[in-house]
C-alpha positions as CSV (number, residue, x, y, z in Angstrom):
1,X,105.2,220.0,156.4
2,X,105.7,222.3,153.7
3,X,105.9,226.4,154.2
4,X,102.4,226.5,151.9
5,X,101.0,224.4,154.7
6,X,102.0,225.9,157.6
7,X,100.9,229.7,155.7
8,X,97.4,228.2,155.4
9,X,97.6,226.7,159.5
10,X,98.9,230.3,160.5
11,X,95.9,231.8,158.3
12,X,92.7,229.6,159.9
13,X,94.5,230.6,163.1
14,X,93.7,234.6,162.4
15,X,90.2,233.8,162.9
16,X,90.6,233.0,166.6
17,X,90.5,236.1,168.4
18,X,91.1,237.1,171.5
19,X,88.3,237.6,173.6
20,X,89.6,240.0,176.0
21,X,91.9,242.4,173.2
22,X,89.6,241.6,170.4
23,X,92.6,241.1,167.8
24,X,93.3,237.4,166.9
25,X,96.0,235.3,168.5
26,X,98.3,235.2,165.2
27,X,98.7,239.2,165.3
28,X,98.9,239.1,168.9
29,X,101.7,237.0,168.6
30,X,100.4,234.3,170.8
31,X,100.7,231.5,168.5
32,X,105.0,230.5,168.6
33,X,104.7,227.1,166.1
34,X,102.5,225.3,164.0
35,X,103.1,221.7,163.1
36,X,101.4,218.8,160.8
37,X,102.3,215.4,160.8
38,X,101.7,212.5,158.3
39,X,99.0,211.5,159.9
40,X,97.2,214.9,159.7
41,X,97.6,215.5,163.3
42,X,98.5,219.1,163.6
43,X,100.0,220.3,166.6
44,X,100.0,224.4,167.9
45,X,102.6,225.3,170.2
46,X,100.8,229.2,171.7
47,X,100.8,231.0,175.1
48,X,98.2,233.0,176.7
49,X,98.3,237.0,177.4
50,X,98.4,236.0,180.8
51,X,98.8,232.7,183.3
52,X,95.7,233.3,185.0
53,X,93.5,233.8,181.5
54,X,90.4,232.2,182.3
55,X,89.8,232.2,178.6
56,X,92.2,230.1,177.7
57,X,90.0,226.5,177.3
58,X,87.7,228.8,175.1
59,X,90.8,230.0,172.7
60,X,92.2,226.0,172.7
61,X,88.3,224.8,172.0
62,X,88.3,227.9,168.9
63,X,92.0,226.9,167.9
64,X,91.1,223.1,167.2
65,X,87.6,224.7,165.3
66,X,89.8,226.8,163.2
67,X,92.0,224.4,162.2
68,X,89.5,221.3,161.6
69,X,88.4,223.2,158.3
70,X,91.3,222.2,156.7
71,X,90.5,219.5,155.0
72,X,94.2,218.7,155.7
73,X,93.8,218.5,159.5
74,X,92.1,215.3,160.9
75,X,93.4,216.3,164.7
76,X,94.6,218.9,166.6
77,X,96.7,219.0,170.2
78,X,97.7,222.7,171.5
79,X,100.4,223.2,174.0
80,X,100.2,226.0,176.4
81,X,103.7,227.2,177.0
82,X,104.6,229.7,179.4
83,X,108.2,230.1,177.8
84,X,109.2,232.1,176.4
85,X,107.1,234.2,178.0
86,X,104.5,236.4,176.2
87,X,104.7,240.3,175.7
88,X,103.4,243.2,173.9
89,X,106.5,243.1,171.9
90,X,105.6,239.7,169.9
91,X,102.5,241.6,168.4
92,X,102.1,242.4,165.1
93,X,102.9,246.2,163.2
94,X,98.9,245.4,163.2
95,X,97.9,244.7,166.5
96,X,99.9,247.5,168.0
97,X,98.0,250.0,166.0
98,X,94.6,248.4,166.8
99,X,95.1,248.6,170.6
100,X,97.3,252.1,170.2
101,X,100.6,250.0,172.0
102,X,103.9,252.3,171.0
């Protein structure tokens, strides 16, 4: 998969947002890899804010939407990974101003 790919995975991904913080899951820093196969099968490696987020079958369900419009994508399988684990740190310049995180 080239970078141009992976850019364009990582953009459709910034329209998933984060129902409880309201910012999407790229700027939040919840999304660790991105991956596309030969077969068009893309695969997201992402955590959740938190173990217990009961959101988290809502963000997969909006993750395999985003992606399936491009055109490049016929599938998509997300992993949730616990580890490494997720904190306010991974967020973006972005998403730290937005939710006023020093």
């Amino acid at each position: 998969m080239d970078q141009d790919m992976k850019e364009s995975m990582f953009g459709a991904l910034e329209n998933v947002i984060d129902p409880e913080l309201g910012i999407d899951i790229v700027n939040l820093g919840l999304v660790y890899d991105v991956d596309l196969d030969d077969e068009g099968a893309a695969t997201v490696t992402m955590t959740l804010t938190s173990m217990g987020c009961p959101l988290g079958p809502v963000i997969v369900d909006q993750v395999k939407t985003a992606l399936s419009e491009l055109p490049e994508v016929k599938s998509t399988d997300v992993n949730i990974v616990w580890s490494p684990p997720w904190s306010k740190d991974k967020m973006s310049r972005y998403a730290k101003m937005a939710l006023g995180v020093r």
